[in-house]
N, C-alpha and C positions, 0 to 999 in steps of 0.2 A: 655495478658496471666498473671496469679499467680500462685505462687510459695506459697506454704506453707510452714513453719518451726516451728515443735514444737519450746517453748520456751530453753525447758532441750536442745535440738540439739543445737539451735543456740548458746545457754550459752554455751557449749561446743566448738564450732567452735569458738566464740571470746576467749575464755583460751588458748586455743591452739592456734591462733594470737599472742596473748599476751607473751605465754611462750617463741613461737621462737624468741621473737623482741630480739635484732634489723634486724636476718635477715628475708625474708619471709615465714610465715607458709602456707602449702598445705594439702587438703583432700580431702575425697568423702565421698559423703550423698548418702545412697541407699533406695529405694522409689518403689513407684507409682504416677497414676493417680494425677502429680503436686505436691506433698507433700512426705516431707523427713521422713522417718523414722528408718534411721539407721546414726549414724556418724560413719567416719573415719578417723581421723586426721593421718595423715602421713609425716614421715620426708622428711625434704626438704636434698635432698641428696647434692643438690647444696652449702648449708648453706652459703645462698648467699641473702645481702638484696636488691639486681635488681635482682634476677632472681629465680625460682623455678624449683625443679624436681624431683618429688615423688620417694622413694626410690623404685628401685626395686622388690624386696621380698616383701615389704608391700603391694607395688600397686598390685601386681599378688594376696595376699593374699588376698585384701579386694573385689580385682573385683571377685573372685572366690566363696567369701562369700556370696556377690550381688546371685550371678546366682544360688549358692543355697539354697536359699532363697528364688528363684524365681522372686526377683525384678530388677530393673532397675537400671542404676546410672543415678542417678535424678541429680545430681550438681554436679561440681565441685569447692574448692573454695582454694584461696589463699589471703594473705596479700600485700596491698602497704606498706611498710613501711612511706614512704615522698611523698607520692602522693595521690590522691583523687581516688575514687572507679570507675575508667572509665576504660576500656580496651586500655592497649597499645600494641602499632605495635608489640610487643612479643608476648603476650596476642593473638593477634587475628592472628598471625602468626602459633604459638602452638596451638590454637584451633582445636581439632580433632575429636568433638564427638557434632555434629548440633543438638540433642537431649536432652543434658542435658545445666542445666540452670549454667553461669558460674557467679560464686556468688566472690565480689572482697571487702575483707575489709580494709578498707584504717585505715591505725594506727596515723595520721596526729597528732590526737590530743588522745593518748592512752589512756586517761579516756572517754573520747565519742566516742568508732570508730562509724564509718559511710560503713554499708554494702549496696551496690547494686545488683539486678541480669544481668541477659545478655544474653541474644543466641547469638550465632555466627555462621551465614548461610552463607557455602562457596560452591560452586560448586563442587569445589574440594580439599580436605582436604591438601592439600597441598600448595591452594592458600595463597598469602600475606596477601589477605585482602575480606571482604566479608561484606553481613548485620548485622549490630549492632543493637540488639532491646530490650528495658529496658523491665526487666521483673517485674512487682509491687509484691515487695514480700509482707508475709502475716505472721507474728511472732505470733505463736499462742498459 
């Protein structure tokens, strides 16, 4: 599968990486058909750099905005701060939405980050752990 991301989105999603360092930034890209075309960078309520959690009111507001709109949420993405762009046991614990592509940029090295995609296929949205499948993203 590919993932598409405008350039202006993506640029956007790494500033927003960036600004919340050192703890990790979150958001949502609202879309179609594989490709993103709205950003939502949201605060990480947690202000925590192991862990993420989209603020309330914002995540209600931008999923609301999604639907009308009429699109999807195509991704979700957040920051490693000190780790590589792979999904951890959190990561793929919190995974709740087997349809959107979960995008992970790792800040390791903050003048190069390094973004990944991912699905994450669980049976059941509550499971521990489930399919990992890189997605080739497509910066456009």
């Amino acid at each position: 599968m590919k993932f598409t991301i405008p350039q202006d989105i993506y640029d956007g999603m790494i500033q927003h990486c960036r600004n919340d360092y050192p703890n990790e930034a979150c958001g949502f890209m609202g879309g179609s058909d594989g490709k993103a075309e709205v950003l939502y960078p949201l605060p990480n309520a947690a202000a925590s750099p192991i862990y993420y959690r989209p603020g309330d009111k914002e995540m209600i507001a931008a999923i609301n905005d999604i639907d009308e709109q009429d699109k999807e949420l195509v991704a979700i993405f957040h920051s490693h701060v000190a780790s590589p762009p792979n999904p951890s046991p959190t990561d793929r614990r919190e995974a709740h939405y087997p349809d959107a592509v979960y995008l992970i940029v790792s800040l390791m090295d903050t003048e190069n980050p390094l973004t990944k995609g991912w699905l994450i296929k669980k049976a059941d949205w509550r499971d521990e752990s489930g399919e990992i499948i890189e997605v080739e993203l497509v910066i456009s």
